[in-house]
Each structure stands twice: as C-alpha cells, then as structure tokens.
C-alpha positions, 0 to 999 in steps of 0.5 A, spaced: 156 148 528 153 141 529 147 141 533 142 136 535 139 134 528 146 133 524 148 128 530 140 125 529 143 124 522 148 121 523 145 114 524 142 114 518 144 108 514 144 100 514 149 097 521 150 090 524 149 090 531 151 086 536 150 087 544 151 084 550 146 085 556 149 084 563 142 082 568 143 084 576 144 077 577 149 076 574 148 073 568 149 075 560 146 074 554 149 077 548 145 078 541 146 080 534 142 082 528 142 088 523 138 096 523 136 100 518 136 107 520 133 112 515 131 119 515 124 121 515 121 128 515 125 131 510 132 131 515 127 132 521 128 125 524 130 119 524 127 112 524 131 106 527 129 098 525 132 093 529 132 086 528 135 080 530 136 075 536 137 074 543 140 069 547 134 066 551 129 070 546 130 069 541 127 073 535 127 080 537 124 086 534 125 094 535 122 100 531 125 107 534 124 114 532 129 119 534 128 127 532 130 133 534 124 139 538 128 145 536 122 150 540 124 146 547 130 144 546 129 136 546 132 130 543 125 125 544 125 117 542 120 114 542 121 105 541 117 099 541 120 093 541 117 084 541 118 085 547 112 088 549 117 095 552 114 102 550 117 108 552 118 116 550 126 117 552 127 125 552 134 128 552 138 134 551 144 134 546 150 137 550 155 138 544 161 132 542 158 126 540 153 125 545 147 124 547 144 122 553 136 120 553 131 118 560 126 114 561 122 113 568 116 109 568 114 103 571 116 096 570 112 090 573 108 095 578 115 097 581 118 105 579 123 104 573 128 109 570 131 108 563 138 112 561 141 111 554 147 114 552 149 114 545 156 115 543 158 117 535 165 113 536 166 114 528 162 115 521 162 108 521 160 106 529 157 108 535 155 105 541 150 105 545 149 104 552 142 102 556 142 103 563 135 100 567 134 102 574 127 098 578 126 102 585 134 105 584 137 098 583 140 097 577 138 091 573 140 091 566 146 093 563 145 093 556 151 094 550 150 096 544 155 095 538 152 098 531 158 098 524 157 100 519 155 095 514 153 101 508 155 108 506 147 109 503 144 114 506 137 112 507 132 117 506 124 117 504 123 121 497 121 129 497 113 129 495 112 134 489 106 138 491 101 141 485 
C-alpha cells in the first residue's frame, strides 16, 4: 500500500529544475537551477533546497521541508525563499501520485491563498504547479519541471545511541 510518506520519499535525490511563472499581467519569466532533495528524520521527512535564477531576479534560493502527520493525517510544507516568502502549506495525500497543499495568508495587506499541486510523473520527474490568489484573483501561475539529475538517494546518517 502507498501512503503519504513513500510519496514524500520519492522526491529524494538530486533534480534539474526549470519553471515558468505566468503573472496576471500577462507577462512570463522563466528560470532554471538545481534542488537537492533529502530525507531527514530517519525517513520522516524530506528536505528540499532549491537554487538557481529567475528572469527579472536574478539569484533565487528556497529551503523546503515537507513530511507526513500520521496523527492528523496531514501532509505540511514549510518554505522560505530569497524572496522573503514564508509559508506553512498543509494538504492531505488522496491516493495516486498527487498531493495537493494550500496556503492562505496575506500578501502586501491583501488576503492571499496559495494551492500547489505536486504530481510524481515518473521515478525520474515530477512537476509542480503553484497557483497564487490575491482577493480571489489569480495572480501567478507558476510551473515547475524537476528531472532527475541523480538515482542517489540522499539521507542523513542513522545516529548510534550509547
């Protein structure tokens, strides 16, 4: 049976990225870079980093850590990015290869709401699509293509207790 934290563990590993952001004023700027994805927690969770460059940006970094709430049955990602972005995204895990997270908040004093869409495509790809909403309309579209660059699964060494 798949659960929510063998789809977490399947983004493990090292990814070439490239995305595309769609803004409501319909203009486009597309990036590229690389992530590193590893499992932390002994298998709990994952840690996503993610650097590379943006059209209009420039350098662009973003620390991600994603992982599975057994008890509530909650998928939760938490980011920061360059940019100054810090959000709590939460989700539930519906089965296949999905897994949808939202975030609702406020961005420049306006109420704000993020939905992400992960889809695993493949052992090799998955892509990602970040809707933004500002007062309901949609502002941003981002998309996000990650190939696998490396099979190595990364994973921070077992402690040995005394």
């Amino acid at each position: 049976m798949v659960n929510a934290e063998s789809i977490i563990n399947r983004l493990t590993g090292e990814w070439r990225v490239s995305a595309k952001f769609s803004m409501e004023d319909g203009s486009v700027a597309k990036g590229q870079g690389t992530a590193t994805a590893r499992s932390i927690a002994l298998g709990r969770g994952v840690q996503v980093v993610l650097k590379g460059n943006l059209e209009g940006i420039g350098t662009y970094e973003e620390y991600n850590i994603v992982a599975y709430d057994l008890e509530e049955d909650v998928i939760h990602h938490f980011v920061v990015t360059s940019m100054g972005v810090v959000h709590a995204h939460s989700g539930r895990y519906g089965g296949g290869d999905n897994m949808v997270l939202r975030w609702s908040g406020h961005i420049r004093g306006m109420p704000a709401e993020e939905e992400i869409t992960v889809n695993l495509t493949s052992e090799d790809e998955f892509t990602i699509r970040q809707v933004d909403r500002v007062e309901g309309k949609v502002t941003t579209i981002g998309d996000y293509l990650y190939r696998r660059s490396s099979r190595r699964v990364l994973e921070e060494p077992v402690p040995e207790f005394a």
